[in-house]
Each structure stands twice: as structure tokens, then as C-alpha cells.
NUMAR-761134 format. One record per residue (C-alpha): residue number from 1; residue in one letter; chain; x, y, z. Coordinates in Angstrom, 1 decimal, m for minus. Layout:
! NUMAR-761134
NUM_A_A_X_Y_Z
...
***
This chain:
! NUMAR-761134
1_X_A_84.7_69.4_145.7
2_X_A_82.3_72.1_145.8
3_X_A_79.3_72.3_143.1
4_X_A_79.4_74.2_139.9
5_X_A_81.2_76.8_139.3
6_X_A_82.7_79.2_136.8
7_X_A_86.2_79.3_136.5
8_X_A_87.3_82.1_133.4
9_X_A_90.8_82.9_132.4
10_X_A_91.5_87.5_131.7
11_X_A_93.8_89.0_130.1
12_X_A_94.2_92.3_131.0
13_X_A_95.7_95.7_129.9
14_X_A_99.0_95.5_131.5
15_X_A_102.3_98.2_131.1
16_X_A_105.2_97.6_131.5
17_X_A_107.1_98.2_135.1
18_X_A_109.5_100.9_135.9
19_X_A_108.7_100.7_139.9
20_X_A_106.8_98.8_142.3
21_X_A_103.8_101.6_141.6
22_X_A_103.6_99.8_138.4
23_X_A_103.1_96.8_139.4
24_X_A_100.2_98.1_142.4
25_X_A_98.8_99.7_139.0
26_X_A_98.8_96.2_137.0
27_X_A_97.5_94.3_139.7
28_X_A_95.1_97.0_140.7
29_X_A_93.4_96.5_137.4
30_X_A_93.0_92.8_137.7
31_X_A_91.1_94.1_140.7
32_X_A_89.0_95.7_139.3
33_X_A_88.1_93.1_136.6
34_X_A_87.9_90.7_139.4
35_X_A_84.8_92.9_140.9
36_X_A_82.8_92.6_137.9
37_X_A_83.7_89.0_136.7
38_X_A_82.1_88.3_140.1
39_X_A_79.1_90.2_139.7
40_X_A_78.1_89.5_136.4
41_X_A_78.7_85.8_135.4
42_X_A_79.7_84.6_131.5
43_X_A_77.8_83.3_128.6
44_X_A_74.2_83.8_130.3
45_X_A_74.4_81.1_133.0
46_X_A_73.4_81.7_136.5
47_X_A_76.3_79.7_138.0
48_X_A_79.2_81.8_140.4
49_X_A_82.3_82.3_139.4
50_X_A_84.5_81.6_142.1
51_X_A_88.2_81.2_140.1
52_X_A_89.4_83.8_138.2
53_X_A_93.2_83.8_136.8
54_X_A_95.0_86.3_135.1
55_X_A_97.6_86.0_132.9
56_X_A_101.5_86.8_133.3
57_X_A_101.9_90.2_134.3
58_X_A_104.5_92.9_132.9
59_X_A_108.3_92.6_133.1
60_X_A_111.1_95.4_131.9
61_X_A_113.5_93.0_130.0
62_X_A_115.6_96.0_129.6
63_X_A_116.7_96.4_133.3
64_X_A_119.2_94.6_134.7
65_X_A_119.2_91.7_137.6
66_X_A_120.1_94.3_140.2
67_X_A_117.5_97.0_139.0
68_X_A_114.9_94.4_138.8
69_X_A_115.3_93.1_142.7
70_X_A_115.3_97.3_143.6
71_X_A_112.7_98.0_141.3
72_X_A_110.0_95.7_140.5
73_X_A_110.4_92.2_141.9
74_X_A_108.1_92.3_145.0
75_X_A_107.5_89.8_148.2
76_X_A_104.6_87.4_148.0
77_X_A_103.0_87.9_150.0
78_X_A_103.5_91.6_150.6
79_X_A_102.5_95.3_150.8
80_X_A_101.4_94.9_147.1
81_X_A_99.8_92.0_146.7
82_X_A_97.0_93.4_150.1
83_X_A_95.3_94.6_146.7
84_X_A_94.2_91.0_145.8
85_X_A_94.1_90.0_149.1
86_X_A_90.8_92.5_149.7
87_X_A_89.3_91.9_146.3
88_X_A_89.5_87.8_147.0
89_X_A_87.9_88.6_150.4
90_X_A_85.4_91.3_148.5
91_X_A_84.3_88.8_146.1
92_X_A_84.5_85.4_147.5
93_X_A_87.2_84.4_144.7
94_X_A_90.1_82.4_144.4
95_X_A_92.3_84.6_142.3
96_X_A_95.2_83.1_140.2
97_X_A_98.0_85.8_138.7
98_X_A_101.6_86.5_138.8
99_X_A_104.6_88.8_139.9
100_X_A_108.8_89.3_139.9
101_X_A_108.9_87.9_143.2
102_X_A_111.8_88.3_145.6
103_X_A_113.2_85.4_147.7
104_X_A_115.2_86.3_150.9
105_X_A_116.6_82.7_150.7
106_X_A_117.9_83.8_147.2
107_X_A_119.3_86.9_147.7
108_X_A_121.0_88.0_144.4
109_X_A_118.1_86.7_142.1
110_X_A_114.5_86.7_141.6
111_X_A_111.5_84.5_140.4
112_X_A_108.8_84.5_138.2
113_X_A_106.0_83.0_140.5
114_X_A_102.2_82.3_139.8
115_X_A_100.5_82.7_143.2
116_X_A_97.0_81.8_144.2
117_X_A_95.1_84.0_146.6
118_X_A_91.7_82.1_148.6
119_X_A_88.5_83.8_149.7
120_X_A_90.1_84.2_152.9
121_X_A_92.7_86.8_151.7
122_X_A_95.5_83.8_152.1
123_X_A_98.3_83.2_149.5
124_X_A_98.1_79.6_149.1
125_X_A_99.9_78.9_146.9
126_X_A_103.1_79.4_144.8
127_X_A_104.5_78.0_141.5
128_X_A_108.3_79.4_140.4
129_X_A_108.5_79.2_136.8
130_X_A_110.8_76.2_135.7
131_X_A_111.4_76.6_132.0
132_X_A_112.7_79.9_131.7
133_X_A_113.3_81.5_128.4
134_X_A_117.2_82.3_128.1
135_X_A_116.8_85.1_125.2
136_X_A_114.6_87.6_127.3
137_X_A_114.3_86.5_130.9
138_X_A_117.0_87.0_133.8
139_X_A_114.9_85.3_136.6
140_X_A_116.0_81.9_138.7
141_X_A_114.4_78.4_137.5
142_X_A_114.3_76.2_140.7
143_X_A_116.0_74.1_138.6
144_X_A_119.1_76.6_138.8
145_X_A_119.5_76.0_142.5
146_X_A_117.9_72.5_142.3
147_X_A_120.0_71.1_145.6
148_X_A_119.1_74.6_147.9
149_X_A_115.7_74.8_146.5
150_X_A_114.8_71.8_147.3
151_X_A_116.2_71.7_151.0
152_X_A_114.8_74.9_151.8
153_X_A_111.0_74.3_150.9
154_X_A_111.1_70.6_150.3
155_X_A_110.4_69.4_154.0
156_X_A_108.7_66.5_153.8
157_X_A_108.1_66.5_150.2
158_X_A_108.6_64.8_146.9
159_X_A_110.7_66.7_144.4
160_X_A_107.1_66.9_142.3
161_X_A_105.6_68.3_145.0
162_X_A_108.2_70.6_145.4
163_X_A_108.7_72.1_142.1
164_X_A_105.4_71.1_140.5
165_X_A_102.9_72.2_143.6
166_X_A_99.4_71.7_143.3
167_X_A_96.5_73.5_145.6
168_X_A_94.7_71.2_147.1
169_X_A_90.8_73.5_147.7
170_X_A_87.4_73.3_148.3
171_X_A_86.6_74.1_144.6
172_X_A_89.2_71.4_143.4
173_X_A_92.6_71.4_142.9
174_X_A_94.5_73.7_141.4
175_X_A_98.1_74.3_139.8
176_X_A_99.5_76.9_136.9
177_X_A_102.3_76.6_134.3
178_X_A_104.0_79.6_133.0
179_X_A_104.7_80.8_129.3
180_X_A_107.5_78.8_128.2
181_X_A_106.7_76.3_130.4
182_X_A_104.2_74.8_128.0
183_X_A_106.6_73.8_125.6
184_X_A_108.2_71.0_127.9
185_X_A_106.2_68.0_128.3
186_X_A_107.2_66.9_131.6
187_X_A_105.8_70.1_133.1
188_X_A_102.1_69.4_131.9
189_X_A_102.1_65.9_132.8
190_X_A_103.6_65.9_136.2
191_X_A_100.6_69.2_136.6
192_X_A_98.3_66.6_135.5
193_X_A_98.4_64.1_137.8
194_X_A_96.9_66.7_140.0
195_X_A_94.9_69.2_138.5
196_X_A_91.2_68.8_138.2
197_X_A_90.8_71.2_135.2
198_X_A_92.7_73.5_132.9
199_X_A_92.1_76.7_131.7
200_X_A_94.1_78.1_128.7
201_X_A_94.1_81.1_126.7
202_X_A_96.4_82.4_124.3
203_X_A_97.1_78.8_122.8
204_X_A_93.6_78.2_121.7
205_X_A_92.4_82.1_121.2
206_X_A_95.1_82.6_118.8
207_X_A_95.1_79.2_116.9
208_X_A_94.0_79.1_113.3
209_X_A_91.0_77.5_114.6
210_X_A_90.1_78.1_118.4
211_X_A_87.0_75.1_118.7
212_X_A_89.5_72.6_117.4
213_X_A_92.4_73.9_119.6
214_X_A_90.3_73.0_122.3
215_X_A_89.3_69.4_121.7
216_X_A_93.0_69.0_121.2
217_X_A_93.9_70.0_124.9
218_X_A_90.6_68.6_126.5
219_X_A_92.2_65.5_124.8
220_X_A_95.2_65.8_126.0
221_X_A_94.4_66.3_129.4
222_X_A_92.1_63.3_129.3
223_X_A_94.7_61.1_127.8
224_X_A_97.4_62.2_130.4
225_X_A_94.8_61.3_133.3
226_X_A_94.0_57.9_131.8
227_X_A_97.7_57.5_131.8
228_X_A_98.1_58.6_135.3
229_X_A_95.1_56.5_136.5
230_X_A_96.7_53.7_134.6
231_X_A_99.9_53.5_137.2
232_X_A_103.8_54.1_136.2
233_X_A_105.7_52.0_136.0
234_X_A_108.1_50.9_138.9
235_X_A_111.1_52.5_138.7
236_X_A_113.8_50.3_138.4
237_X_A_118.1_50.9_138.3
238_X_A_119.1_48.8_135.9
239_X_A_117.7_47.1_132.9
240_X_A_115.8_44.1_133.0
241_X_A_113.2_42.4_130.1
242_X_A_109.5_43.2_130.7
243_X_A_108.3_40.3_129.2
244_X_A_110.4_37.2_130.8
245_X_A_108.6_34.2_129.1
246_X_A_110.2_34.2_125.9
247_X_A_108.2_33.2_122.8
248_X_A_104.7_33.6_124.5
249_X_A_103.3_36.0_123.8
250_X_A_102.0_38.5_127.1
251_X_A_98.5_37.6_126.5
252_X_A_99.2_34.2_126.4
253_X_A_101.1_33.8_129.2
254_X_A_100.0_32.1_133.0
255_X_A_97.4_30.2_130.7
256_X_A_99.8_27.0_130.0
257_X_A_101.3_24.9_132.7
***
């Protein structure tokens, strides 16, 4: 991994979509934020920021499925996201945000992807949103079209890998959860077994108190590494007792005999 670094999580002014100008205009302004984040580093320290991530961008929950392909859900990458590409490039920043995206493979549908753009102008990387929220969302989960999704961009992949990607990069590695995702446990820990740090807004900004917020995920993240670094289990198909010597106790156990 690279030295230090700053990494900062924006949340920008963002309106909601009508058209694709909307969304050039949304991402335009992370742009633009993007420019001075790079030029003018945080909290006094003299150290570059080289990952910046924005979070999710604007949908129009009014339209429907069909307006939203036609209207809003864009191609990553594509025409729109050049915008990111030339500030990453500009600034010499790996930029994290979102779109609707539009899947060719998936014609009648669309995601809600996190996408990571390198120095280089290069999307990396791409997360669909798993845990979608049923009251106010219409996009795909992966999950939806488990079987297709997985044997179209599961070549020589796990199923983790597949739905739970991670960016392996010079700075570390990086993955995202979206929203909703957050409330489903076995979203952050299969994230964890490859991220090398989190960054989180909303959850602790908004909390009753922030500092404390904190410690709690800096906790949990450090308790879900130990338990990664720890080694599951093996799986196994059918039951069978853990603990085979019976009435000694585990401890205990190889020292007699």
C-alpha cells in the first residue's frame, strides 16, 4: 500500500433527475468539489487526499421502470461519467460515487451501482446495490437474477467476489455498500474481509452523539477482521458434534492418554 493519505467522504447538493442533463449536472458538481478537496487538504495536515467518495446520487422515485431506463439510468462507463473520468485524471484521485446504471445484459431493468474511477480515468470498479428498499426503489438487486448474474460476470469467481467486489489498488483496497444495505449484516462482513478502511457519514454525523458513533464502527470493523483473521469454520453438509470427546472438556482434551 501506498503511504498516507487522506481519504474524506462529501455529500453534495444534489436535485433530483428528470433527464440525463440532470444527472451530467449532479456529477458535474462532485467535480467540482473534487478539484478543491484535492487542492486544499482537511483538518490542517499536509497529507494528499487521494480518495474522495460521494454519496448516493439523486433518483425520481416518481417515474416509472420504463421512464427511468429512457431518462436517467446511464452506462458506466459512458458519455456521462467522461466528467469524472477528467477530474480523476486532473487531480490524481480515486473518486467513489454512484448512478441509475443501465445493463445491456438486463434489458428491461436497471441498477443502482457504486462505481470507482482511478487516477487513470479507468472505471475499476463496480458494486450493484443488493438490499434494495421495496417501498421506494424499482431497481434490480443481483440477487433478483442471482443464476444470470452470476454466469454473466462471475467467470472465474466466487459468488462473494461476485456480488460483494472489492478493488484491489495501490492505495489499498477498496469496496462500498449502499443505503439500505447497511442494515443487513452479511453485507458488511463479507465487505470486511476485504476492505482496508471504512469511511461513513450519515450514520455517525446524524447520531445523538457523532465521537461515540464512531468508536462503535471502528469497533466493529476491528472485531469483524479479528473474526476474519481468526478462520471460518469449514463448511460442512450435515451435522456433526464439534466437540467429540465427551465429558472433557476442549481445553482438556489430547492431554490424557
Amino acid at each position: 500500500m501506498d503511504g498516507k493519505y487522506g481519504a474524506i467522504v462529501i455529500q453534495t447538493r444534489v436535485k433530483e433527475c428528470f433527464n440525463r442533463q440532470d444527472v451530467i449536472e449532479n456529477l458535474a458538481r462532485a467535480c467540482k468539489v473534487t478539484h478543491t478537496s484535492a487542492r486544499h487538504p482537511y483538518f490542517g495536515h499536509r497529507i494528499q487526499n487521494k480518495l474522495v467518495a460521494f454519496d448516493t446520487h439523486a433518483h425520481n422515485h416518481g417515474y416509472s421502470v420504463k421512464e427511468m431506463i429512457e431518462k436517467i439510468a446511464i452506462q458506466i462507463p459512458g458519455d456521462e461519467t467522461r466528467l469524472l473520468s477528467e477530474a480523476a485524471k486532473r487531480d490524481g484521485l480515486y473518486i467513489v460515487t454512484s448512478a441509475l446504471e443501465y445493463d445491456g445484459h438486463f434489458k428491461d431493468t436497471f441498477f443502482t451501482c457504486f462505481f470507482i474511477v482511478d487516477p487513470t480515468g479507468e472505471v475499476i470498479y463496480k458494486y450493484r446495490k443488493i438490499h434494495t428498499h421495496l417501498g421506494t426503489e424499482k431497481t434490480l438487486s443481483p440477487y433478483d437474477a442471482m443464476d444470470k448474474y452470476y454466469s454473466t460476470y462471475g467467470h472465474g469467481k466466487t459468488p462473494l467476489q461476485t456480488f460483494f467486489p472489492v478493488a484491489e489498488t495501490p492505495i489499498g483496497n477498496i469496496g462500498t455498500l449502499i443505503a439500505h444495505d447497511r442494515i443487513y449484516p452479511e453485507a458488511a462482513r463479507a465487505m470486511e474481509m476485504g476492505f482496508d478502511g471504512v469511511l461513513v457519514n450519515s450514520a455517525i454525523a446524524l447520531a445523538r452523539d457523532p465521537v461515540k458513533m464512531a468508536r462503535a464502527f471502528a469497533d466493529a470493523v476491528q472485531a469483524g477482521r479479528a473474526g476474519f483473521e481468526s478462520g471460518l469454520m469449514t463448511p460442512r453438509d450435515m451435522a456433526n458434534p464439534s466437540t467429540p470427546t465427551l465429558g472433557t472438556p476442549f481445553w482438556q482434551q489430547g492431554k490424557n492418554g
